[in-house]
C-alpha positions in Angstrom: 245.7 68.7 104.8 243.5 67.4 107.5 240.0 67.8 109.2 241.0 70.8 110.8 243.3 72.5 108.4 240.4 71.7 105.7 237.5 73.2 107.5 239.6 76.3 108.4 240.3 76.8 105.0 237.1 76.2 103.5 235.3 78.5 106.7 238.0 81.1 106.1 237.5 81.0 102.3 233.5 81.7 102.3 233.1 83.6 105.3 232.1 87.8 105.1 233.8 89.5 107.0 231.2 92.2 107.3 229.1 89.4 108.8 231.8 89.0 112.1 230.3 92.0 113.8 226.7 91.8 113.5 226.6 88.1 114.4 228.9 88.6 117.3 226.9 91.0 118.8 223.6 89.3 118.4 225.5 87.2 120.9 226.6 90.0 123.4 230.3 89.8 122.8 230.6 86.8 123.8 232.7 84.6 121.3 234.4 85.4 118.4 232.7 85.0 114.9 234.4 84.1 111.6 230.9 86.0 109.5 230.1 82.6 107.9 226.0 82.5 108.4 224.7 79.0 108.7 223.5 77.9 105.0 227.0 77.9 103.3 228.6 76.8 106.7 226.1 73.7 106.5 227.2 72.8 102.8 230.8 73.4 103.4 230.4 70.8 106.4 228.5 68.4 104.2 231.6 68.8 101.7 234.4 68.2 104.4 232.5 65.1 105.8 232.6 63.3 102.1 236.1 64.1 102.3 236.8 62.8 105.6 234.1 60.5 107.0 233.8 59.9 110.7 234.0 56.1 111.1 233.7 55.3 114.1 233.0 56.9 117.6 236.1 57.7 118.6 237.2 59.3 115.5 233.9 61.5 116.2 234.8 62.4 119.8 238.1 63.4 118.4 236.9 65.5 116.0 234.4 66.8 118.4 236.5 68.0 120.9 238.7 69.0 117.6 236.2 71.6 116.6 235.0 72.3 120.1 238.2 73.8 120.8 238.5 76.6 118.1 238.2 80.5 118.9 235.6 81.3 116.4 231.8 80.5 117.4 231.4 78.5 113.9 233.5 75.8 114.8 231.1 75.0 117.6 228.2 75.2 115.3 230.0 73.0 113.5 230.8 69.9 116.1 227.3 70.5 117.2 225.7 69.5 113.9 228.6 66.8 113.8 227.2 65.3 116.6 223.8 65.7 115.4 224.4 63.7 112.2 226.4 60.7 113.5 223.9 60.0 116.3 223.4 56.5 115.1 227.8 56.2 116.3 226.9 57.3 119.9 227.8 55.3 123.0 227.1 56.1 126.4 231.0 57.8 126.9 228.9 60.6 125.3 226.9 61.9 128.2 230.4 63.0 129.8 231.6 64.9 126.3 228.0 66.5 126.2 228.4 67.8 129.8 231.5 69.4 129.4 230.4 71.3 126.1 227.6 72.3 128.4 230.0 73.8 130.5 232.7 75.1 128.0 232.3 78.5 126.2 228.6 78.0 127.5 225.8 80.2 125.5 221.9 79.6 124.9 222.7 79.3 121.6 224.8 75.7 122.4 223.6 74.5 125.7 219.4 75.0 124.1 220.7 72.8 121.3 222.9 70.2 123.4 219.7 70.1 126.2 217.0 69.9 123.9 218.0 67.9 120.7 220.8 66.2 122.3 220.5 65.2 125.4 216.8 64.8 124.7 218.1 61.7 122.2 220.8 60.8 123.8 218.2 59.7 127.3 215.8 58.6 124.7 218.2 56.0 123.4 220.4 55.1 126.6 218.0 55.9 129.8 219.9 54.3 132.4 222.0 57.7 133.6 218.8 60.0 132.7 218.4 60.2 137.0 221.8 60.5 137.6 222.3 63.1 135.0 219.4 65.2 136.5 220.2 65.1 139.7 223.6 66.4 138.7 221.7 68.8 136.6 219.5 69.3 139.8 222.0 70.8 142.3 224.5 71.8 140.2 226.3 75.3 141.0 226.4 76.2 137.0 222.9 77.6 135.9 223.7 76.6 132.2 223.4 72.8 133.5 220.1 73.9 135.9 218.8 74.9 132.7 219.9 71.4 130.6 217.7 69.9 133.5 214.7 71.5 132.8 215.1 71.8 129.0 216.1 68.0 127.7 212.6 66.7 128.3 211.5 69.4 125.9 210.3 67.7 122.9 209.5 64.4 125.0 205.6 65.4 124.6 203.4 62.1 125.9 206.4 60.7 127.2 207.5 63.6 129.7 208.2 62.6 132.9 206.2 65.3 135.2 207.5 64.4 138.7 211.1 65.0 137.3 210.6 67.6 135.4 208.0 69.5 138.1 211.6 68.8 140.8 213.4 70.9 138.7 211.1 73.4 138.1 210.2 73.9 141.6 214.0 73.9 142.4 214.5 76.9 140.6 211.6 78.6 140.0 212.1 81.4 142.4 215.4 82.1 140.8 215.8 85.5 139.5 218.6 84.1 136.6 216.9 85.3 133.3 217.9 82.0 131.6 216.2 79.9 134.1 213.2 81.9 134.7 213.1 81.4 130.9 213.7 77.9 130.7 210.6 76.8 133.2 207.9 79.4 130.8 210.0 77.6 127.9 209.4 73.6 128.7 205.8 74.2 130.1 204.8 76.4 127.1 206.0 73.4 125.0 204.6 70.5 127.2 201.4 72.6 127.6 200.9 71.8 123.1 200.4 68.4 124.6 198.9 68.4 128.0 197.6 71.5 128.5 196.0 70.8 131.5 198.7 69.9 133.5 200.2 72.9 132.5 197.3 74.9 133.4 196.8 73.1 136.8 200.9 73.4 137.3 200.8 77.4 136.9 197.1 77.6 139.3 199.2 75.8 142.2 202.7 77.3 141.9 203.7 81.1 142.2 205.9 81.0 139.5 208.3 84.6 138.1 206.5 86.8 136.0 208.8 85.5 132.8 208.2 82.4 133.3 204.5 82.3 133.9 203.9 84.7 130.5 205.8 82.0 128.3 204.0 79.1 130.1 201.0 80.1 129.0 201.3 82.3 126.2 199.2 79.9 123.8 197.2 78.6 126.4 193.6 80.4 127.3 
């Protein structure tokens, strides 16, 4: 058997089935759940990776994109925290997988983890595309990758950079897309634990949607 035999087998095996529909429709319908919930995935993905080990970064890609391209919603869970673990493998051919996982069976519950933990590394470790990217990100015609824009900075605290990320605010901060509106009260909220006063000064100067102005300041006086 291989990687992806295995893991089907060992998903299949623990998975409730009484789990599929709850968890499906905590995500509106969109994707198809096996009913495995994310503590036994985690150690059945700990077990499959001592049995095959990811060597080298093309095996990881591989197995990425392996994962990446299964029906059920786990599977994506899965190549996610794949990614997540072998981050000392990563090259810069990453960037382009990331972005297409951004755009493929796209869902806050991926693109949050891919802008913010992700991406946020990925820039972190190999700035020299982090202004190409978010320009892309920028003007893009997808609001998943708008949102990736304003979100990968997330957990940068001290070392946010506010021109950039005020640009993308300001490009899409009279959107009415719920996940965008979001997004801006999101970042600002989490940038405000640091420098509050930008924040402050940020929501004073710009009209910003009712969402998003709520969850900008929603710990801040």
């Amino acid at each position: 058997m291989n990687f992806l035999s295995t893991s089907r087998l060992q998903f299949e095996q623990y998975a409730n089935p009484a789990d599929m529909e709850p968890m499906a429709q905590y995500m509106r319908n969109q994707f198809s759940f096996l009913g495995l919930k994310a503590p036994i995935r985690r150690k059945l993905q700990t077990e499959i990776l001592k049995e095959f080990p990811i060597k080298n970064v093309i095996e990881l890609r591989e197995t990425v994109q392996t994962l990446w391209s299964q029906e059920e919603r786990e599977f994506q869970y899965f190549a996610l925290d794949l990614l997540d673990k072998r981050k000392k493998l990563w090259d810069e051919e990453m960037l382009p997988l990331m972005e297409e996982m951004i755009l493929d069976r796209s869902w806050w519950d991926t693109v949050d983890l891919i802008a913010g933990k992700l991406l946020g590394y990925y820039f972190q470790r190999f700035p020299e595309g982090k202004q190409e990217f978010a320009n892309k990100c920028l003007f893009h015609d997808d609001f998943w990758m708008n949102r990736t824009g304003i979100l990968f900075q997330l957990k940068y605290k001290e070392k946010t950079d506010t021109q950039l990320l005020t640009q993308h605010i300001l490009r899409h901060k009279d959107s009415d897309e719920f996940f965008l509106q979001k997004a801006i009260g999101w970042v600002l909220r989490e940038y405000g634990k640091t420098n509050p006063d930008f924040v402050l000064g940020f929501v004073k100067e710009y009209e910003l949607k009712p969402l998003s102005r709520r969850e900008a300041l929603k710990h801040l006086k």
